[in-house]
C-alpha positions in Angstrom: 0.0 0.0 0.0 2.9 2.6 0.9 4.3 2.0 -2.5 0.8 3.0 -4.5 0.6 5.8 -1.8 4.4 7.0 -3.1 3.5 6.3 -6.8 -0.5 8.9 -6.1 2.3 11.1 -4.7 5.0 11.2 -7.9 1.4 11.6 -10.0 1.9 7.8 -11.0 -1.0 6.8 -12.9 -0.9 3.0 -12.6 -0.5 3.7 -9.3 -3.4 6.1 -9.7 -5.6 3.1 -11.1 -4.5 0.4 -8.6 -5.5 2.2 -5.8 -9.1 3.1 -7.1 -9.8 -0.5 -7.7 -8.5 -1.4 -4.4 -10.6 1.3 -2.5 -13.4 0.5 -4.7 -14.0 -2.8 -3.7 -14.2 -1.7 0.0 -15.9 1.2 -0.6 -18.8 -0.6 -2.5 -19.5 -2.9 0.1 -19.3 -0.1 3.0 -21.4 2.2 1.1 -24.1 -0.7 0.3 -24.4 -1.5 4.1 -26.3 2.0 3.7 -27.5 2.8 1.1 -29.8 0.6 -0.8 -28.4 -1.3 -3.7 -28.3 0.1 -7.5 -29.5 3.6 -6.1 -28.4 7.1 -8.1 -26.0 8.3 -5.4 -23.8 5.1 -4.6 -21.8 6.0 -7.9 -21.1 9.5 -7.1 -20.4 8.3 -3.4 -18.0 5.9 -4.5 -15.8 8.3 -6.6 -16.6 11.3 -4.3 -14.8 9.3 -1.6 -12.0 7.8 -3.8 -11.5 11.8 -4.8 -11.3 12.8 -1.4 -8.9 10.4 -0.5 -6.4 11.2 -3.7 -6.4 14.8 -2.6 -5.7 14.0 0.8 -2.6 12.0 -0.1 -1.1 14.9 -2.5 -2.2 17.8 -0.4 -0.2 15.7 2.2 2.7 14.2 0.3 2.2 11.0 1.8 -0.5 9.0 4.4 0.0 7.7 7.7 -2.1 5.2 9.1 -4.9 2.6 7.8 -5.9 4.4 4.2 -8.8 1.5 3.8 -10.5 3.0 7.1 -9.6 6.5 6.0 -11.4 5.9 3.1 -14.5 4.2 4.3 -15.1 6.9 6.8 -15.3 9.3 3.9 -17.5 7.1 1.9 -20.0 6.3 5.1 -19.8 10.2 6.5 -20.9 11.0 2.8 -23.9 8.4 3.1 -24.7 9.8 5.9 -24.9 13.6 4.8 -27.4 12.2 1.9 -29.7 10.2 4.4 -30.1 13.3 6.8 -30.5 15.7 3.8 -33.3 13.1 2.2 -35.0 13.1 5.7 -35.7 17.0 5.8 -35.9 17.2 2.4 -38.1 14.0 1.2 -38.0 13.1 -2.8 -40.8 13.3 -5.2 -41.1 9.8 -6.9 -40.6 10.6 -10.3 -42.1 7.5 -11.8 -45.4 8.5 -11.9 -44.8 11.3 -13.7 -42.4 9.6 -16.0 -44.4 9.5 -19.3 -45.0 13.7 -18.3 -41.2 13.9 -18.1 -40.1 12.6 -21.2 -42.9 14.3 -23.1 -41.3 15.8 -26.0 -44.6 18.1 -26.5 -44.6 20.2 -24.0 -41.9 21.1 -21.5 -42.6 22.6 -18.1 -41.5 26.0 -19.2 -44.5 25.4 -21.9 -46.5 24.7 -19.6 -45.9 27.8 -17.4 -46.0 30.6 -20.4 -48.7 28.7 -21.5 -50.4 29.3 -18.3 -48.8 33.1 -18.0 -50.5 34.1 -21.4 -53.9 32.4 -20.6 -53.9 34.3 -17.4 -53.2 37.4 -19.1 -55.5 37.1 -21.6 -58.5 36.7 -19.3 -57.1 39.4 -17.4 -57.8 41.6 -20.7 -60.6 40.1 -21.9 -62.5 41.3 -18.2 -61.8 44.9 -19.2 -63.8 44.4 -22.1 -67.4 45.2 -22.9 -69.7 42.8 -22.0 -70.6 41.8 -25.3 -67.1 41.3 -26.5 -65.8 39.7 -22.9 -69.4 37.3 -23.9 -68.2 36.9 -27.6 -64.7 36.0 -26.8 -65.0 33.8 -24.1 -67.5 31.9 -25.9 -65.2 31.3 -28.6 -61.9 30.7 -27.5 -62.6 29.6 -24.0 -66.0 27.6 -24.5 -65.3 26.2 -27.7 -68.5 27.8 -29.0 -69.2 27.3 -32.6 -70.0 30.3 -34.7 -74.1 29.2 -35.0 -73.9 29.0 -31.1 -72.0 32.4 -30.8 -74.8 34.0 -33.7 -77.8 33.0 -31.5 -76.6 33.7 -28.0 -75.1 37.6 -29.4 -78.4 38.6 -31.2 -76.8 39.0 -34.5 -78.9 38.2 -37.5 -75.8 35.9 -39.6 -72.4 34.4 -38.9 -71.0 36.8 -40.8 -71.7 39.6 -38.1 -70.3 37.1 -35.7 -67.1 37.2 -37.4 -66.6 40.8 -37.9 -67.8 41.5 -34.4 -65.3 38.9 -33.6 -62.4 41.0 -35.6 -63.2 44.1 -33.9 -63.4 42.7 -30.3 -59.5 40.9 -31.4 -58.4 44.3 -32.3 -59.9 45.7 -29.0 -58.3 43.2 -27.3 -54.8 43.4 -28.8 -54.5 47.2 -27.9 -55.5 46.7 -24.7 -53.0 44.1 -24.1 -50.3 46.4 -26.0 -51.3 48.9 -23.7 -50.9 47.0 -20.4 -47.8 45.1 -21.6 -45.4 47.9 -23.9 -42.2 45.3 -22.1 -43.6 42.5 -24.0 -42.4 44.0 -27.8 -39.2 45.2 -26.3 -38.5 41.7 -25.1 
């Protein structure tokens, strides 16, 4: 062992390489007494350790003493540290969510400007009149086909619905202008 130590020291990388796979091997059986088998951490605990160790041994130019034990305290104070921290801060089990995840469609950013424009379009649609906050509402938020939309305005063809429709847009878009003028900076 003193001779890998020496060889870590001179920046020896067979040296380097022998003594990972020794502490390895320990380390994956101390680390595995804690945490439970195949989880995320144990790989980043196993060569967080291992680091820890190598910088010890150059920072020091050497190591005295039992470098297996050294190393497993490392390994076992760093499963430690991530069992406290998951007790105060418990994980969300991401499996259920899983096929939400990976959904190419929309990402969670989506989802949030998605939610930030819908919130500020009703928010400008309320400052309306009635009959356009009645018309719009009815069509973009209802689903309302244009028939639908005709009998419940009082207008006497579709086509008024749709040029009512137009002016109430252009109403709309000013009024968002107006309360946004950051938004065509941006």
């Amino acid at each position: 062992m003193k001779e890998l130590i020496d060889g870590i020291v001179a920046g020896n990388p067979s040296s380097e390489k022998a003594l990972f796979e020794i502490l390895q091997g320990h380390l994956k059986i101390s680390v595995n007494l804690f945490l439970e088998r195949g989880r995320l951490e144990e790989d980043d605990v196993l060569l967080e350790s291992i680091t820890a160790v190598f910088n010890h041994i150059r920072r020091d130019g050497g190591f005295d003493g039992d470098l297996i034990r050294f190393a497993i305290t490392i390994a076992r104070n760093r499963c430690r540290n991530i069992l406290n921290q998951q007790k105060r801060r418990p994980q969300t089990a991401i499996e259920p969510l899983a096929d939400w995840i990976a959904n190419k469609d929309c990402s969670p950013l989506d989802h949030l400007m998605e939610s930030e424009a819908s919130s500020l379009l009703k928010s400008a649609i309320n400052g309306l009149d009635q009959a356009c906050r009645r018309l719009l509402r009815g069509f973009y938020f209802e689903n309302l086909n244009m028939e639908t939309l005709r009998r419940r305005m009082g207008l006497e063809s579709v086509q008024g619905v749709y040029y009512r429709r137009t002016v109430c847009l252009r109403n709309l878009g000013n009024r968002l202008m107006d309360s946004q003028p950051d938004l065509l900076s941006g």
